[in-house]
Structure formats: structure tokens, C-alpha cells
C-alpha positions as CSV (number, residue, x, y, z in Angstrom):
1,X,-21.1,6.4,-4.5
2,X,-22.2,9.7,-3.3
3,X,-20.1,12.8,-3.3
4,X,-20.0,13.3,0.5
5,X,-18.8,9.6,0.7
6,X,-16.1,10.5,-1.4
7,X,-15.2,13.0,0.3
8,X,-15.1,10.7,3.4
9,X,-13.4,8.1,2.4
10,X,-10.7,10.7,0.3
11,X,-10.1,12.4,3.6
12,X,-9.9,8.9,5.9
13,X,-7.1,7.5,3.3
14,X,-5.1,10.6,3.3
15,X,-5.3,10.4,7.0
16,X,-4.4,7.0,7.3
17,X,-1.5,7.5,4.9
18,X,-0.4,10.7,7.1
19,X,-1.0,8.6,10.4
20,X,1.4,5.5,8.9
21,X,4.9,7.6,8.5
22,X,6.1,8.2,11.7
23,X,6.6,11.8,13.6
24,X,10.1,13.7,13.1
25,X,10.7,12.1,10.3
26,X,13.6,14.7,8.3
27,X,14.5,13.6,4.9
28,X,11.6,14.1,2.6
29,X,12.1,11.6,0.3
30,X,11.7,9.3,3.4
31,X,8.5,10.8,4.7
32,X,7.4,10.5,0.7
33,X,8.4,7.0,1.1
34,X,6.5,6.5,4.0
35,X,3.4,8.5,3.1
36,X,3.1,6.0,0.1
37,X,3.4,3.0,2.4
38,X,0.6,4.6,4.4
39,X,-1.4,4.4,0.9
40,X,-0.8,1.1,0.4
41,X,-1.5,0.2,4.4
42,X,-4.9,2.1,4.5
43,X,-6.4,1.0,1.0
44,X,-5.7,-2.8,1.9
45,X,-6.9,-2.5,5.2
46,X,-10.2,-1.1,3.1
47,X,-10.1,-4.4,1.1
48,X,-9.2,-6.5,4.2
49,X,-12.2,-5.4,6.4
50,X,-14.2,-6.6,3.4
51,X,-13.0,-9.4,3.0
52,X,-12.7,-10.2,6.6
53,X,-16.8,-9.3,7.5
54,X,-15.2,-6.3,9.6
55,X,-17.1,-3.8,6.7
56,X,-19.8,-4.5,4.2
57,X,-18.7,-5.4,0.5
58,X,-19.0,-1.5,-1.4
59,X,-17.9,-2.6,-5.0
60,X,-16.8,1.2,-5.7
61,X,-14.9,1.2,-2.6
62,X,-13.3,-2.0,-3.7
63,X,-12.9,-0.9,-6.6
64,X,-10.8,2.4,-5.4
65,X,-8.9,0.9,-3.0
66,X,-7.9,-1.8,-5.6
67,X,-6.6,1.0,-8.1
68,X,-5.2,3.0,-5.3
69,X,-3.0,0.2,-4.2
70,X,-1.8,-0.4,-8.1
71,X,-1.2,3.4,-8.3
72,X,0.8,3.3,-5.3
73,X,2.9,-0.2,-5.7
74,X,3.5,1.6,-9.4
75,X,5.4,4.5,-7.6
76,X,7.2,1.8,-5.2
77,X,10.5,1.8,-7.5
78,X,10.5,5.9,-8.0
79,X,10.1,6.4,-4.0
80,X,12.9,4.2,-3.1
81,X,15.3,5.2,-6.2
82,X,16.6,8.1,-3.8
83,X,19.2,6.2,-1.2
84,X,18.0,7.9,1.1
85,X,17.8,7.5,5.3
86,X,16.3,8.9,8.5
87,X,16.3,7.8,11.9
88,X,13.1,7.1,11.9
89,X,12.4,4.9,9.1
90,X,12.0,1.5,9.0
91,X,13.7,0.7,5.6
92,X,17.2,-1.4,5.6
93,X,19.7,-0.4,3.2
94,X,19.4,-3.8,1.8
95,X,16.8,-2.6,-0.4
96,X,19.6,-0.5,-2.4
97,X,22.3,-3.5,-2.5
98,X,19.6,-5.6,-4.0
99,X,17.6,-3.2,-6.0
100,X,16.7,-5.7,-8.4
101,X,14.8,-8.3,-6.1
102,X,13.8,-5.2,-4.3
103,X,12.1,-4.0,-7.4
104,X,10.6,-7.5,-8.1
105,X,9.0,-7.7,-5.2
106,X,7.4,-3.7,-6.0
107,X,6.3,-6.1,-9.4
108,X,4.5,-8.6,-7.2
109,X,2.5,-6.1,-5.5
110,X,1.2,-3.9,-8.5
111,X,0.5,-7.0,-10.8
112,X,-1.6,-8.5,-7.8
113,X,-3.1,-5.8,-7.0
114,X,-4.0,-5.5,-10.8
115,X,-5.0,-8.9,-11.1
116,X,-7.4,-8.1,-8.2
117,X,-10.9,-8.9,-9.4
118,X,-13.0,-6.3,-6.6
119,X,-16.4,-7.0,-8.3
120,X,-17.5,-9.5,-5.7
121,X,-16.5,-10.5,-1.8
122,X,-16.0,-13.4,-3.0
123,X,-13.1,-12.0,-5.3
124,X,-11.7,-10.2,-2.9
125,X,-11.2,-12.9,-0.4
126,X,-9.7,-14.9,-3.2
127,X,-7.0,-12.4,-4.2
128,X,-6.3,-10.3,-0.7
129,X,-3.7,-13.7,-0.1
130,X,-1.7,-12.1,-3.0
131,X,-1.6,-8.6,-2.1
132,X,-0.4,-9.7,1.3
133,X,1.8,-12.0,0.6
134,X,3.7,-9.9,-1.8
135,X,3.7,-7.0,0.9
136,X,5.3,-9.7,3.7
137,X,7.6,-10.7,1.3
138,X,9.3,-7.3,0.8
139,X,8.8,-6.7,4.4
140,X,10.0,-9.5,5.9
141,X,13.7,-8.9,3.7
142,X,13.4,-4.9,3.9
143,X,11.3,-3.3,6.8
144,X,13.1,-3.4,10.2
């Protein structure tokens, strides 16, 4: 990949993750908490379009997102430790009075976004069912 494509893509995931948490948000382990959300969001929309024929198979961008996304679900349980709340966010509380299938469900992500094979479109198609479904399962219990 060349450096100014980097550079592009660098800037456009940082954006997207700043774009995800939402405005006036005050407690800043929340806006951490959403700003690695917005990591996660962006990187699998990357691997998404790909898969979908939205954007043509890159295997270093598949590659990035891919380890971006395990970087990020590995921080899932650190983020969230803090009980913290804002107004804004969308996280219920039920994630702290069951912490333990709220941390499974961090394990899904990160070991399917590990077991991610993003040499191929054809690998990507196959695993981007995992990586969602794991992020609908935790957000269909946790995320107003």
C-alpha cells in the first residue's frame, strides 16, 4: 500500500471513529468507550463494503481492518470495566450486572475477528457473518 494511502485510510478510520460517539458526550471513559465502538463500526464497514461489491477487495486493507477490529474487541473488557454513564450513551447498565456474558460476548468478537482469514473476498464474505453476528449479539442485550 502506498504511504499516502495510509495516510488516507489512517485519517478516514480515525474520523469515522470520532463521527460514531455522539456530541456532548461528558464522562470520558464513555466518549473512550464510544470512540472504540467507532473503531470497530468503521473497520468492519471496510471489510463489509468488500465483501458486499460496495469497494474492491485491497488485501492490505483487509488485512488492517481485520487486525484493527481484534485490537479493538481486545480493549472491549478494559473500556467497559469503568461503570460509568452519560446521557448520551447508548450502553445499559446491564452490561455491569452481567459482566461475565458481557465479557463473553467481547470473546466472540476478538476470536472472530482473529479467525478472520482477509487473504481473499472470498474469505471475507465467509467470515464477515461472525464478526456481525457477535456485534448483534452484544448489541441486541446491551446497546439501547
Amino acid at each position: 500500500m502506498k504511504p499516502v494511502t495510509k495516510t488516507i485510510l489512517a485519517g478516514t478510520l480515525i474520523l469515522a471513529g470520532t463521527a460514531f460517539a455522539k456530541e456532548g458526550v461528558q464522562d470520558p471513559a464513555v466518549k473512550a468507550r464510544m470512540e472504540l465502538m467507532g473503531v470497530i463500526a468503521a473497520n468492519t464497514k471496510v471489510l463489509g463494503e468488500m465483501a458486499g461489491g460496495k469497494s474492491t477487495f485491497n488485501a492490505q486493507a483487509a488485512a488492517t481492518a481485520k487486525a484493527n477490529i481484534a485490537a479493538a474487541a481486545a480493549e472491549i473488557p478494559a473500556k467497559f470495566e469503568p461503570q460509568a454513564t452519560d446521557p448520551v450513551s447508548d450502553a445499559k447498565s446491564d452490561i455491569w450486572t452481567n459482566w461475565d456474558d458481557f465479557l463473553t460476548k467481547s470473546e466472540t468478537l476478538l476470536a472472530q475477528a482473529e479467525a478472520l482469514d482477509a487473504t481473499s473476498l472470498e474469505s471475507i464474505q465467509a467470515g464477515m457473518g461472525g464478526i456481525g453476528g457477535a456485534c448483534k449479539a452484544c448489541h441486541s442485550v446491551y446497546k439501547n
